[in-house]
C-alpha positions, 0 to 999 in steps of 0.5 A: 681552686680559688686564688688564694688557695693557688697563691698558697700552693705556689708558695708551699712548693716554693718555699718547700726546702725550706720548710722541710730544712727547718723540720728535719733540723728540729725533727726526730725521724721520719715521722716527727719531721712529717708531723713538723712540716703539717703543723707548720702548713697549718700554722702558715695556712692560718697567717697567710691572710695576715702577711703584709710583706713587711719582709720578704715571703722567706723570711716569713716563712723560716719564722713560721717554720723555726717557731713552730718547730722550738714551740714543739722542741719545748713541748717535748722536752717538758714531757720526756726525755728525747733519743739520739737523733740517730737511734730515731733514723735507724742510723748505726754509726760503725757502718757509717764510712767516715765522712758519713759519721762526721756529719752525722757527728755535728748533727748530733751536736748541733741537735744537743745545742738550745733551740736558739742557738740551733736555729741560728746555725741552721741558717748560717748553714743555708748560707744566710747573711747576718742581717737576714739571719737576725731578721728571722730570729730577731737580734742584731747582725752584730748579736748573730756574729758574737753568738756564732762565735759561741756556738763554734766554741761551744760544738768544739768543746762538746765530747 
């Protein structure tokens, strides 16, 4: 393997939670977040040479992995209409016990939110700062922490 090749495998098994946090997030079971996760290999393949670390690799690496996944949310939605999350996985909700259907319960929500809004969430849920989160989707901290206000009213208010 030469040096960049090694260089990029280090960095996918580095970065390799992250990639499939994304891809799960956006994804409609199994196969759909298998296919997320190749196509964002690729699409990180073909700008590793690109990469001047201007950020950090992490970041970089979530912007790969959000973009990639709202380019194919958009696609999908332009072509057809998308199943519960839930049905994809094979997930019956009156076996679940109750912590079990609660999470699977703001999922769903969250999966219902705009692929903006969900991928804000999604990092707040890593546990990003603000200012991390903002660099990755591009607003101010500011914007983040008023969208974040939303977003919360917003799952409160869905049924």
């Amino acid at each position: 393997m030469n040096t960049k090749e090694t260089q990029f495998t280090k960095l996918v098994r580095d970065q390799k939670s992250t990639i499939y946090t994304v891809c799960m997030m956006f994804g409609e079971g199994r196969d759909e977040v298998e296919d997320l996760v190749q196509e964002t290999l690729v699409r990180l393949w073909q700008g590793y040479d690109s990469f001047e670390g201007r950020s950090d690799i992490k970041t970089w690496v979530w912007r790969i992995a959000m973009n990639t996944c709202i380019s194919y949310d958009r696609k999908a939605r332009r072509h057809s209409e998308r199943t519960s999350s839930l049905e994809g996985l094979g997930i019956d909700r009156a076996d679940s016990s109750g912590d079990d259907r609660q999470i699977k319960l703001l999922h769903d929500r969250i999966h219902n939110l705009g692929v903006f809004d969900r991928a804000i969430v999604l990092l707040w849920l890593e546990d990003l700062s603000y200012e991390e989160i903002g660099e990755i989707v591009g607003i101010s901290a500011k914007n983040v922490s008023v969208r974040l206000v939303r977003i919360r009213e917003q799952l409160k208010q869905m049924k």
